[in-house]
N, C-alpha and C positions, 0 to 999 in steps of 0.2 A: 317376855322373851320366850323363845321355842327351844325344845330341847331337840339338838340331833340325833338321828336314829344309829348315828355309827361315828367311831370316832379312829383317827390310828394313834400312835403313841405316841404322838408331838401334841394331840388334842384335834386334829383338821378333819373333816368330814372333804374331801375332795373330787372334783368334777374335770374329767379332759374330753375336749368336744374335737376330735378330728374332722378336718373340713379341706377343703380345697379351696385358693384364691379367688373373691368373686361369689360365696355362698352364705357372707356374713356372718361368721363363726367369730372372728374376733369381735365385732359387734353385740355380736347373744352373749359371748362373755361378759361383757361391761356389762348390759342391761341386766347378764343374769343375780351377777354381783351386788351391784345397784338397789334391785330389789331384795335380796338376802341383807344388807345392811340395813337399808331407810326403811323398810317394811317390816319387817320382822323381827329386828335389832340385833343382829347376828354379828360380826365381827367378820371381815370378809376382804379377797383380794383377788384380782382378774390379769394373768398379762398373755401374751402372746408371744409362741414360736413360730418361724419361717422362713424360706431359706431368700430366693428371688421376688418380691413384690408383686407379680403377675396374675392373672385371670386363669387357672389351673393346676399352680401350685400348691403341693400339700401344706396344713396353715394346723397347728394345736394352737386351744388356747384353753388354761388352767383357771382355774379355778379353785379356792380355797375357802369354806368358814368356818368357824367356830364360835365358841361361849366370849363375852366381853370379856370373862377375865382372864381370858387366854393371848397372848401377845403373839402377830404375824412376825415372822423374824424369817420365816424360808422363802426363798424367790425363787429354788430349785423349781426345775418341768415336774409338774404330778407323774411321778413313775408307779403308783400303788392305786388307780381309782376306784370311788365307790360307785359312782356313775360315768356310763364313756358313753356322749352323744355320739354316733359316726351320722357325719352328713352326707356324705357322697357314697354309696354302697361301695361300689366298682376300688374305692383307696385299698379297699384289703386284697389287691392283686400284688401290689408292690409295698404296701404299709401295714405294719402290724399292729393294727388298731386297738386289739384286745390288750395287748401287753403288759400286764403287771397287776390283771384283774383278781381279786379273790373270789372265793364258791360262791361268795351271796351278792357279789357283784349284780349291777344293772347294766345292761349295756342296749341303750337307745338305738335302733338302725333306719334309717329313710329309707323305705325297701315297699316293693309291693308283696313281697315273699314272705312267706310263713315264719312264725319263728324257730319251729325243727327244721326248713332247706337250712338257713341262715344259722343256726348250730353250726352243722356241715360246713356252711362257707368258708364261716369264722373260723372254724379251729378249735371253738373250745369246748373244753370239758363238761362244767356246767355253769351255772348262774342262770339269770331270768334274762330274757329277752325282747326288749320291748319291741313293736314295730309301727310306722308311722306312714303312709304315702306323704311325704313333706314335698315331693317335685310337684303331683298329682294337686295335695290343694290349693300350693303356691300360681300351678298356672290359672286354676281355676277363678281365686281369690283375686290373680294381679298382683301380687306382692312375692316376697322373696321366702327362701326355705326356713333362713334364720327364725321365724317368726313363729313359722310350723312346730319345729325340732322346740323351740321354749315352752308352745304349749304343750307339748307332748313331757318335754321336762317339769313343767311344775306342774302336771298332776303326778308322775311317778314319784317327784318329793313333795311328800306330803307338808313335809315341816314349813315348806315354803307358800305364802300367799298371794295365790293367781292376784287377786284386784291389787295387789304391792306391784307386780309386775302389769299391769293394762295400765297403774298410773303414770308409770316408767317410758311404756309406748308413750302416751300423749305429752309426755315432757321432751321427748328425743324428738320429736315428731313434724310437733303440730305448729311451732313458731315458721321451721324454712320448708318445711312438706307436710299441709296440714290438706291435701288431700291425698295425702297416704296413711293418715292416719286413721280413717274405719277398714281400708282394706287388712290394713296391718292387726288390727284387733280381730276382725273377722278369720283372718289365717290363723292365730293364736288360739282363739274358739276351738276351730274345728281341730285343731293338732292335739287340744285336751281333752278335747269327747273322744275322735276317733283312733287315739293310740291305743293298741290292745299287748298283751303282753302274757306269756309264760316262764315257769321257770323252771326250769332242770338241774336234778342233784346227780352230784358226782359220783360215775357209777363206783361201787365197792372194789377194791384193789386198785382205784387210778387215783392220782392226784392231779392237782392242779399243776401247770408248769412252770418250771424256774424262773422267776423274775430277772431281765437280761435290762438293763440301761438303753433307753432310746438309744444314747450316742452312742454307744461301741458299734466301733467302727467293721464292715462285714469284711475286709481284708484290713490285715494288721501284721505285726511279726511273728505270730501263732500260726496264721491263716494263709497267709501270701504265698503264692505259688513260687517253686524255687527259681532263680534268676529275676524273681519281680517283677513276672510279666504280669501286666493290666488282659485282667481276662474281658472285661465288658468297659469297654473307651468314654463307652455314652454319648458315641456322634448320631448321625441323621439316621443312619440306616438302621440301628438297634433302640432307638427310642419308640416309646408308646406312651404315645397321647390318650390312652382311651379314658383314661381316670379321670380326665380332664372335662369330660361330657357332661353338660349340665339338665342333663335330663330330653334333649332336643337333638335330633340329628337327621343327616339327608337321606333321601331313599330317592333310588335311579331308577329310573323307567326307559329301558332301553327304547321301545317304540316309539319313544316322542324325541329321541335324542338326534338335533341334525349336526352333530361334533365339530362344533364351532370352537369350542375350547375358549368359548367366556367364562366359564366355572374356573377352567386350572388358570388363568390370567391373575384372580384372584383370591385362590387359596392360598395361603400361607403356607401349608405344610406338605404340598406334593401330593395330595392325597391320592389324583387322580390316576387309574391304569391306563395307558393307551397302547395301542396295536397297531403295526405298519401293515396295512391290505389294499390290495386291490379298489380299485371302487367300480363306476357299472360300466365306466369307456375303459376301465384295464389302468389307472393311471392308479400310484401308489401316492397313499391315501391315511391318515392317522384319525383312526376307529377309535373312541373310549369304551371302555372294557367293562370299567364299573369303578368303586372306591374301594381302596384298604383302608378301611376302618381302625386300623392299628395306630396310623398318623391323623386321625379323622379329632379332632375337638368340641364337633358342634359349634361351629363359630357358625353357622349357616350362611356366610356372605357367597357361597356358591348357589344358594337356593335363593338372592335375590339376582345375581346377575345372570341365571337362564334364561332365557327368552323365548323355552319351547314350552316349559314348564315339567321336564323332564325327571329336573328335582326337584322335590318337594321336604317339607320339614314335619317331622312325624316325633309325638314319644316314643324313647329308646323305650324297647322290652329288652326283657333277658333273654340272650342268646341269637339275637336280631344281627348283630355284628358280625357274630364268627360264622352264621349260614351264608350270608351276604358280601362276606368280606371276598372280594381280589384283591390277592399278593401282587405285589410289586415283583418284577420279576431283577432281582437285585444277583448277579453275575459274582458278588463278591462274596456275600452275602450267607451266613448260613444259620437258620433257622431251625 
């Protein structure tokens, strides 16, 4: 049996992997689990939080082990972790991913960015910072990010046994998808070689920050503006999708667009801007503008129903969105 590198005062060495619906996070958990128990003989337990079931939803899923002779008896959310996988960079616009890290915290990120930008991103003070391209090998490999982000995880934990986890893959795998099963090893590979990783101590006079409860709630009776008015409703017009992006989104090329409006027929989320003009006999005319990005999900089903080839499907870079992005021009609306 292996000994944990860290333990908190219940005995748990503990893992939350923030992910988005659709990224396989609740999955990496079990598997991660899995092999922490049968492999290495740790004592060990996996579950998941979520709100809506859906493909873009923000999704944790905890993770806990320890020593045999230590007895699992909490089913509390990991609110203290030692390692936080984030899957989806983009969650920490809206989700505070880091929340309840200590200084020698590890915190895994799928990011092509440095691990000093991503300090800055984050927020936080110090700890080490791993980084992983996980969209990057997943398209390349043909398999999912989950796979990546694991092997990126079980070289950071050392106590933990990559070939416990590849036997893990071919047991999940290889009976109803046993030609997923070398891609999926293969994504794991490279997520373990090519995660690199720094770490930063907390400069002198700062401390780390208060540890705050996932659930407390952001308006409450402390909080709540007088009269109780709902300051953010969370209808159409104040929502952003962009978290939601799984790494793939459309790029519009104005010069091939003959504004047919086969794309907005079937976006789901309005993404499209259009403009009433003229057109070349003087008749009034609706021109697409470009996309707000804001409601945009990468669903791509506007990049297969163009017919000019206008749009096309590209990996998201950073800051590709907001140079790109046309507002909606929203009358009610205030931004």
């Amino acid at each position: 049996m292996v000994t944990l590198p860290k333990k908190n005062d219940l005995g748990f060495f503990e893992i939350r992997l923030e992910s988005i619906g659709g990224l396989g996070a609740n999955l990496a958990g079990k598997m991660l689990a899995e092999a922490g128990v049968m492999g290495v003989g740790l004592n060990g337990v996996s579950f998941s939080s979520y709100g809506s079931e859906k493909k873009g939803s923000p999704v944790k899923a905890h993770i806990r082990f320890c020593d045999t002779n230590t007895h699992i008896r909490a089913t509390s959310p990991v609110e203290r972790p030692h390692v936080v996988g984030i899957f989806h960079e983009s969650l920490s616009k809206t989700v505070n991913v880091v929340s309840g890290i200590y200084e020698d915290s590890l915190v895994l990120v799928n990011s092509t960015q440095s691990p000093a930008v991503l300090k800055e991103k984050l927020n936080m003070v110090g700890g080490t910072i791993a980084v992983v391209d996980a969209i990057g090998i997943a398209l390349e490999e043909k398999n999912r990010v989950n796979m990546v982000m694991l092997g990126a995880l079980f070289r950071l934990c050392d106590f933990l046994d990559p070939q416990a986890m590849r036997d893990v893959i071919r047991k999940a795998l290889e009976k109803k998808y046993p030609q997923a099963v070398q891609p999926a090893l293969n994504a794991f590979e490279r997520g373990y070689k090519e995660v690199v990783s720094e770490t930063f101590a907390v400069p002198p006079g700062q401390e780390m920050p208060p540890v705050i409860r996932m659930d407390t709630p952001i308006l409450g009776y402390e909080t709540q503006p007088i009269g109780g008015t709902i300051t953010n409703p969370g209808n159409s017009i104040l929502k952003d999708l962009s978290i939601s992006r799984a790494g793939m989104m459309p790029h519009f090329a104005d010069e091939k667009c003959i504004h047919c409006a086969a794309c907005d027929n079937v976006c789901p989320d309005f993404c499209f801007v259009w403009e009433e003009k003229p057109d070349k006999k003087g008749r009034p005319q609706m021109f697409l503008q470009g996309i707000d990005y804001q409601y945009c999900k990468g669903c791509l089903k506007c990049v297969q129903a163009c017919p000019t080839e206008a749009l096309s499907d590209a990996r998201e870079e950073e800051g590709y969105a907001e140079q790109h992005r046309v507002p909606h021009r929203f009358d009610l609306a205030v931004r």
